[in-house]
N, C-alpha and C positions, 0 to 999 in steps of 0.2 A: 862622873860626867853623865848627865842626862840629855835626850833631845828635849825639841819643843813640848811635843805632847806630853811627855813624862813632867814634867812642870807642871803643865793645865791640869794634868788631871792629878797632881799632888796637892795642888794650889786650890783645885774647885773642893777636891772630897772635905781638907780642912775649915774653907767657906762654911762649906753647908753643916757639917758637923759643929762646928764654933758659934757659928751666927745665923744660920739656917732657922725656918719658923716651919712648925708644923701644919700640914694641914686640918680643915674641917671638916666633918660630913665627906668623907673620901667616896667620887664615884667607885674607885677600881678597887677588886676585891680577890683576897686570896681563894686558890683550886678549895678549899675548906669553906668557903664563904666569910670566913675573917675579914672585915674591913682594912684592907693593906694603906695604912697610914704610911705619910712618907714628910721627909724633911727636905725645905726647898730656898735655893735663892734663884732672883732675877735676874735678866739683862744682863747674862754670861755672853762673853765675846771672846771669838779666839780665829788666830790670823798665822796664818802659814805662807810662804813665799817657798813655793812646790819649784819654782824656774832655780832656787839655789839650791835644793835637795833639804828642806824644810817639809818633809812629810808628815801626814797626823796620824800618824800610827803609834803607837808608847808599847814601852818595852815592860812593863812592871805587869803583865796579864796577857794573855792569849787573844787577840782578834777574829771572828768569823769571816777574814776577808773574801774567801770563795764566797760565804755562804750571801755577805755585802755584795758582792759582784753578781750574783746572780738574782738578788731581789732587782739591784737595777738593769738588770737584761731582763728579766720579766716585765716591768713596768715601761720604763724608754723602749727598749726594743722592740719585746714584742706586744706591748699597751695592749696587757692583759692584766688582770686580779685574778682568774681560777686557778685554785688547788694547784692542777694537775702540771698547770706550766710551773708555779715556783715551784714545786716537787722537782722537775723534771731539769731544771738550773740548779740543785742541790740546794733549795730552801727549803725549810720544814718549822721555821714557826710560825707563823700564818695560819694554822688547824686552828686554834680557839676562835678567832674571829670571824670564818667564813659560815655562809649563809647556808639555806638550805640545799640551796642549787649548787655549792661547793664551790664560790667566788665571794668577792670582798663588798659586792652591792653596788654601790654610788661611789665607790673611793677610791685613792691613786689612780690607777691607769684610764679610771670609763673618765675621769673629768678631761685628757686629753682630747680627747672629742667624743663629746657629750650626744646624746640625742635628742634632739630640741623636740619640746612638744606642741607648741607655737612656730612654726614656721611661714616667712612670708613669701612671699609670690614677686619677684623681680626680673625687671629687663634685663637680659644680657644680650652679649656680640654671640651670633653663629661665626664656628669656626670654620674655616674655608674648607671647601668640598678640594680632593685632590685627581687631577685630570692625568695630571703625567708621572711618570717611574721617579722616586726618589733616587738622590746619586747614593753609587754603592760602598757598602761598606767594610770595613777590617774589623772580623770579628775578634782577631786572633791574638791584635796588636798589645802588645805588654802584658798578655794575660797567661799566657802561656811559655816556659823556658823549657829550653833541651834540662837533661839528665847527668847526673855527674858516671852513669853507667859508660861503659866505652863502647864507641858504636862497632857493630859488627857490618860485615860489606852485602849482607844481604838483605834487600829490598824483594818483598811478596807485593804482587798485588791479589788483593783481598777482594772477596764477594760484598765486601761493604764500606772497607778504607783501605790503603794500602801502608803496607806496617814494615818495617825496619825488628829485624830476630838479633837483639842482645845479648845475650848471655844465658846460662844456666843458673839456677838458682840450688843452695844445696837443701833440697826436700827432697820427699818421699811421698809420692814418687814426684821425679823431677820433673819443675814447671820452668818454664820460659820467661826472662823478661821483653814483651817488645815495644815497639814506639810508636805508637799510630802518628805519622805519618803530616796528618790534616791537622790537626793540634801539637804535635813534641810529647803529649800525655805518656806518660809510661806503664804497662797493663802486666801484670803478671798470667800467665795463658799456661793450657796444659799444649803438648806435644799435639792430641786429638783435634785443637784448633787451630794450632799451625798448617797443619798437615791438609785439612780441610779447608783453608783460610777463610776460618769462619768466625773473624771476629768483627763484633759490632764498634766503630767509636760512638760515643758520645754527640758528636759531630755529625753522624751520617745521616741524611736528608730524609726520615723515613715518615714524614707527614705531608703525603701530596707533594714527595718530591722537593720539597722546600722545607719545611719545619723541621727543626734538628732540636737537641735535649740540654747542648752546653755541659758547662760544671752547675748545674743547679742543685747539684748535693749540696753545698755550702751552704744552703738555705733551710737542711734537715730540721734545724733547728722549729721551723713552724709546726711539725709533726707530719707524721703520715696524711692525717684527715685531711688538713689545708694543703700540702702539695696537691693530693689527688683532686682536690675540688679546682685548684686551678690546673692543672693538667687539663681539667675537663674543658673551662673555659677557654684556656687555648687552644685545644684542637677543635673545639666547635667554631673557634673565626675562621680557620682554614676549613671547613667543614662547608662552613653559610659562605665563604666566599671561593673556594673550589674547585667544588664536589660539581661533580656533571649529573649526578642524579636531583639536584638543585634546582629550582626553575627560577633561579637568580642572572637571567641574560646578562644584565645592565652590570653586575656587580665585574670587578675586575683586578687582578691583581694586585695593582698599586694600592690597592683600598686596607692592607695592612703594611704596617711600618715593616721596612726590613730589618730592622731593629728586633723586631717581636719573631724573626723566624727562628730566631733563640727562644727557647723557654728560658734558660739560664736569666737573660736581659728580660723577658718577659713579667719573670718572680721581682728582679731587679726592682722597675718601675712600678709594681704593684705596691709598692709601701710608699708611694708618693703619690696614688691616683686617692682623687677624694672617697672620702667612705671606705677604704679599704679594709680597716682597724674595725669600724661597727661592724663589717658584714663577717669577717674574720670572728667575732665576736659571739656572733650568732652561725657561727657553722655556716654559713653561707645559704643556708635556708631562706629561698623565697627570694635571693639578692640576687640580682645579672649585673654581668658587664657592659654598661651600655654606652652606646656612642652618638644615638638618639639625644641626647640632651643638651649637647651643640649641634644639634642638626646637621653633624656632620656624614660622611660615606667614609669615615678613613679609622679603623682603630690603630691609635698611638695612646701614650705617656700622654697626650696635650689635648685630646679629645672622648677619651674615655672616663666613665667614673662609676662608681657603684651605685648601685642605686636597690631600693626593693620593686618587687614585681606590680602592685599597684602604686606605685609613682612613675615606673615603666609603660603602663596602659593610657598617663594623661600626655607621657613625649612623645606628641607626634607634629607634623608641619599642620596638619588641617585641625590642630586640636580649637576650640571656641576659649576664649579668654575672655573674661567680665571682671567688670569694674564696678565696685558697686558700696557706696559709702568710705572712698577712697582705697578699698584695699583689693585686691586683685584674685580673681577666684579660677583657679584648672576647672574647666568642664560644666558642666549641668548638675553634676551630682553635688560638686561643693559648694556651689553656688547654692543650689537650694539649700541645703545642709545649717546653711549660714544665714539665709532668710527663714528658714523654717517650716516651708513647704514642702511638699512631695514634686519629684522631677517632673513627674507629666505635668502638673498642676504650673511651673515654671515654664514649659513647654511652650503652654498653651496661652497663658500671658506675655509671650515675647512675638507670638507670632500672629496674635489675633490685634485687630485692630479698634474697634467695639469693644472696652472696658468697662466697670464700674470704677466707683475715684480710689479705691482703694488699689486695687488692680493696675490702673494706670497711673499712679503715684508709683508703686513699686517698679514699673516699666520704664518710667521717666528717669528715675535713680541708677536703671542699669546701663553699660556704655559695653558697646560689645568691639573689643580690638582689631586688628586688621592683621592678617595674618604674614605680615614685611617683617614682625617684629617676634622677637623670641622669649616668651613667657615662663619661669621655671621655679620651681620652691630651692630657696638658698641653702646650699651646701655650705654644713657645717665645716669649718677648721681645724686642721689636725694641729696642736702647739706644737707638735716635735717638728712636723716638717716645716712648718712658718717659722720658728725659731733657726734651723738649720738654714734656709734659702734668706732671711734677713741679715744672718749673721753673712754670708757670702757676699749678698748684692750688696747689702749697706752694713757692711761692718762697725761702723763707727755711730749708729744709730742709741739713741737711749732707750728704747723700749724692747730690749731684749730680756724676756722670762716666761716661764714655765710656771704653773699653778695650777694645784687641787684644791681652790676654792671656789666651790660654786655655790651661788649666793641660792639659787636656785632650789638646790638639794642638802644646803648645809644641816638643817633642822630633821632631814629625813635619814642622816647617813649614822649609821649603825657604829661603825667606825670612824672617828675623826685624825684626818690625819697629821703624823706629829710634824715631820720635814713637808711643808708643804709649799712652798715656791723659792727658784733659783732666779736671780740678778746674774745677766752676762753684759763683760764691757771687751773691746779688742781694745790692746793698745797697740803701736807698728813702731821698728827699729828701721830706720832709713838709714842709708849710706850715700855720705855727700860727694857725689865725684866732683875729683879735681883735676886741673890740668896745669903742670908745671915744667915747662922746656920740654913741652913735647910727652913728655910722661904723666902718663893716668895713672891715679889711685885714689882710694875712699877712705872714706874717716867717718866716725860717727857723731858726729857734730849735732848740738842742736840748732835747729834746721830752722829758720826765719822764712817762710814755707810767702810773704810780701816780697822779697829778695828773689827764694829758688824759688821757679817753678818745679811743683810736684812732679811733675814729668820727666824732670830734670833729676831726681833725687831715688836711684830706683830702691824698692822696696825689696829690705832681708830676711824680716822675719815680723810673724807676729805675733803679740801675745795675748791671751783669754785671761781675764779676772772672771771667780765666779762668788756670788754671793749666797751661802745658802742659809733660810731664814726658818727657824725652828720654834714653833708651837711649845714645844712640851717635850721633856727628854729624860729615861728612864736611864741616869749617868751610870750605873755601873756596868749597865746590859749594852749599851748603845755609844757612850764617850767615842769611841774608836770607830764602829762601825760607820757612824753616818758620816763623817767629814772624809773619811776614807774611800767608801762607795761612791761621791762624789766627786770624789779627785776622779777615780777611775769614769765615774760619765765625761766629766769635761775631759780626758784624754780620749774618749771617742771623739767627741765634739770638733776638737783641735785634726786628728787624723783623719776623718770625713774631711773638714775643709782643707785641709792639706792635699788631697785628694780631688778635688771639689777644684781649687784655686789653683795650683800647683803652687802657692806660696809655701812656705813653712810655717805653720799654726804651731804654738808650744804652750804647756801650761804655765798659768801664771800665778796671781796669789789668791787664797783662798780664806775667806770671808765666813766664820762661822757665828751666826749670830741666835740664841737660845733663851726666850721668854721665859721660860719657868724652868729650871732644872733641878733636879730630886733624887734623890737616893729612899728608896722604901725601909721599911722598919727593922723588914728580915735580911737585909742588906748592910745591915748598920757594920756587923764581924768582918765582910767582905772587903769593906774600905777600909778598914782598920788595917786590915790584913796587906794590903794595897802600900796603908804609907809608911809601914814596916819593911816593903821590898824596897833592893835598890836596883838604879837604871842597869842594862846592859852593858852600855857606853855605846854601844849599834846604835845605827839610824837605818828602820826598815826601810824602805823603798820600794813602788812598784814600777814596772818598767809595761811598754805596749809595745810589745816585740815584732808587732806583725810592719809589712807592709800600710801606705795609705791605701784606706779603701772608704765603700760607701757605710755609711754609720750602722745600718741595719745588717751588716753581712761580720759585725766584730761577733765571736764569741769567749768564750772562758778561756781557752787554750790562747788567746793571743794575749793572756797580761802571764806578768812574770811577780816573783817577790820574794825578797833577799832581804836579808837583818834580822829574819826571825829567833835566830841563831837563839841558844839559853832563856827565850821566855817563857813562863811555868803558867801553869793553869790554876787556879785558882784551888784553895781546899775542898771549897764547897760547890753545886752548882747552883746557879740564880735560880729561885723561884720567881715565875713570870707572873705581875697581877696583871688581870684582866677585867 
């Protein structure tokens, strides 16, 4: 008895050994500089239905699936290519390909959002300035559960939260378990803090009174550097909006989301504000948080974006906007920049009235804006979070995917990449409610949606197709890894929006489709080796153990995976060409 995958890949190694054609003039080449020749067929297709327990894992060789899971939490998650993050997710073959600066260049994660070298200058809406207190909020609400510890009857109040004293714990010497109180969190404390009631929550208000820290561990995952950089940027809005040693009269409390008096929710919305991913990119060098860019008085999620520091010096309300050969110029300097003059030299032609024709040809061309209107260089798109908020508001849409091709930088990328764009479709299981003598009940009927109204037919569950489309595929090293890794993103995908919708999001079938697939020369004993083992009879499986949550807060610890049971490693190990 074999699963699916144990088939494909019995089925493909035979292909390409039997009827496989070799290649020419091979770019890739062995650590020796041997020209690593490899034997190849096309238009390989392989289809798993993951919603019956059809997973593409094969039992006849060992899988890297941590080491899968963690290139795709590098790349989706934290839309990175340096070194140091897939080291730091348990990846480690990625060393022969990165660049001098110890990242991947132009490839996977920078095409998520790119940085445009051309950018143009567009009208948008100013977001509404905010006058009065937003209504309050439940920080606390589902996020936090009491402890399966057994409560003790004593309640402290603390110098900084007040804590409920649990139990003993048996160490050396003996520490306390207790409960602060403000969240249900459970702290392990020595005697000396009790005693003192000197302990800090996480909760306690200790930024101007207002600003507290949350669970924002859960987000360690960005490193040390990027928490502290934003650490910084959130205490500097309570700082500029305040601080009494400020000579900011006008500004005023309501002017931050109470949302953001969390850091925890503050980190939260950071990976959905525009620019987040490039400034994170570059170490947050030279990048603010601005809210200047909707002309707004309010930092939130819906008025903030990143920006660098000279794009920061052109958003202001009194900034001068030109129009000049149909395209729209920030300031004096780019203006000039763009006709080719020097700024005073621009200056002095806008504002004298006595030209020569040349002089006053270029004055007639220019159209100077009126400042009702709000002029801004276009913020790039982030695909993971368009992909995410499309798939939510318009689930049933056809333009759902992800790509690392940029036509832009194809010719310039060091590396090309092989998995390089995902196809996503929702499909939805309705339940027809009926009514017969008085008694209700549902049936899964298909649904003449002309008849019912939609409204009428409420929604059970819904399912993700995903498609993922393959360049070029190194089958003995990779078979298993990539349709695998992917299952594991789209069960984020599906748990985000489950999260997200309160619907049921569940995986659905999985679409693997593979241009060129090859097996290299020194590879050749490997696969031999391969269709001499036989199956398990197991069917691996991964499971996503966790709670629904926001896409960006999954890590390693929350997938599981079971069937590994008797699968052997290979005699030899793969040599990698490059």
């Amino acid at each position: 008895m074999s699963n699916k995958a144990d088939k494909y890949l019995k089925e493909t190694i035979t292909e390409i050994l039997e009827e496989g054609q070799w290649d020419k003039e091979p770019r890739t080449r062995w650590a020796d500089n041997t020209p690593a020749h490899s034997k190849f067929v096309t238009q390989k297709v392989y289809q798993y239905d993951i919603s019956k327990g059809e997973f593409p894992i094969n039992t006849l060789r060992t899988t890297a699936l941590k080491g899968g899971l963690g290139e795709i939490l590098t790349i989706y998650r934290d839309q990175s290519n340096k070194q140091e993050d897939f080291i730091r997710n348990g990846v480690n073959w990625w060393g022969d390909w990165m660049n001098e600066e110890g990242n991947l260049g132009t490839a996977y994660a920078w095409n998520l959002q790119p940085i445009c070298q051309d950018r143009d200058v567009i009208e948008i809406e100013k977001r509404p300035k905010i006058n009065t207190p937003l209504p309050k909020q439940n920080f606390f609400e589902n996020r936090y559960t009491d402890t399966k510890h057994p409560l003790a009857n004593k309640e402290v109040e603390g110098k900084f939260c007040n804590f409920r004293v649990l139990d003993k714990t048996n160490s050396c010497p003996v520490r306390y378990n207790v409960q602060l109180l403000d969240c249900g969190e459970v702290r392990n404390v020595s005697y000396t803090q009790i005693r003192y009631k000197n302990i800090k929550s996480n909760f306690y208000k200790s930024i101007y009174n207002i600003g507290f820290y949350g669970n924002y561990k859960k987000y360690n995952w960005l490193g040390d550097e990027t928490i502290n950089q934003l650490k910084m940027k959130w205490t500097q809005m309570f700082e500029r909006c305040y601080s009494k040693n400020k000579k900011l009269s006008k500004w005023s409390p309501e002017m931050i989301d109470e949302r953001w008096n969390s850091f925890e929710f503050f980190v939260e919305d950071c990976f959905y504000i525009p620019q987040f991913f490039t400034a994170k990119r570059d170490n947050f060098k030279n990048w603010v948080l601005d809210k200047d860019y909707y002309s707004s008085n309010f930092y939130s999620k819906n008025t903030c974006v990143f920006i660098n520091m000279s794009d920061n010096e052109l958003y202001s309300e009194n900034n001068t906007v030109f129009k000049y050969n149909g395209l729209y110029y920030l300031g004096h300097k780019k203006l000039s920049e763009a006709i080719c003059i020097t700024k005073p030299s621009l200056k002095h032609i806008l504002s004298k009235e006595n030209l020569n024709n040349k002089n006053k040809e270029i004055k007639d061309s220019i159209t100077i804006n009126n400042n009702d209107k709000l002029y801004r260089y276009e913020l790039p798109h982030n695909q993971v979070n368009c992909l995410l908020e499309n798939l939510e508001n318009n689930p049933f849409g056809r333009r759902h995917l992800l790509s690392f091709f940029n036509f832009e930088y194809q010719d310039k990328k060091r590396l090309m990449e092989c998995a390089f764009e995902t196809l996503w479709s929702v499909r939805e299981e309705r339940w027809v409610k009926h009514n017969e003598s008085g008694n209700e009940s549902y049936s899964m009927d298909i649904i003449d949606f002309s008849k019912t109204p939609v409204e009428h037919t409420p929604v059970n569950m819904r399912y993700i197709d995903l498609t993922l489309i393959q360049r070029s595929q190194d089958f003995l090293t990779t078979s298993s890894i990539n349709p695998a890794q992917y299952t594991m993103l789209l069960m984020m995908v599906c748990n985000h929006l489950t999260f997200k919708t309160r619907i049921k999001h569940e995986v659905g079938k999985l679409l693997h489709i593979v241009q060129n697939c090859h097996i290299y020369d020194r590879h050749l004993d490997a696969a031999k080796e391969i269709l001499k083992r036989e199956s398990t009879g197991l069917q691996p499986k991964i499971e996503l153990i966790c709670e629904p949550k926001d896409f960006y807060s999954h890590t390693i610890e929350d997938f599981k995976f079971s069937g590994l049971e008797g699968i052997e490693k290979l005699s030899n190990n793969l040599e990698i060409a490059i």
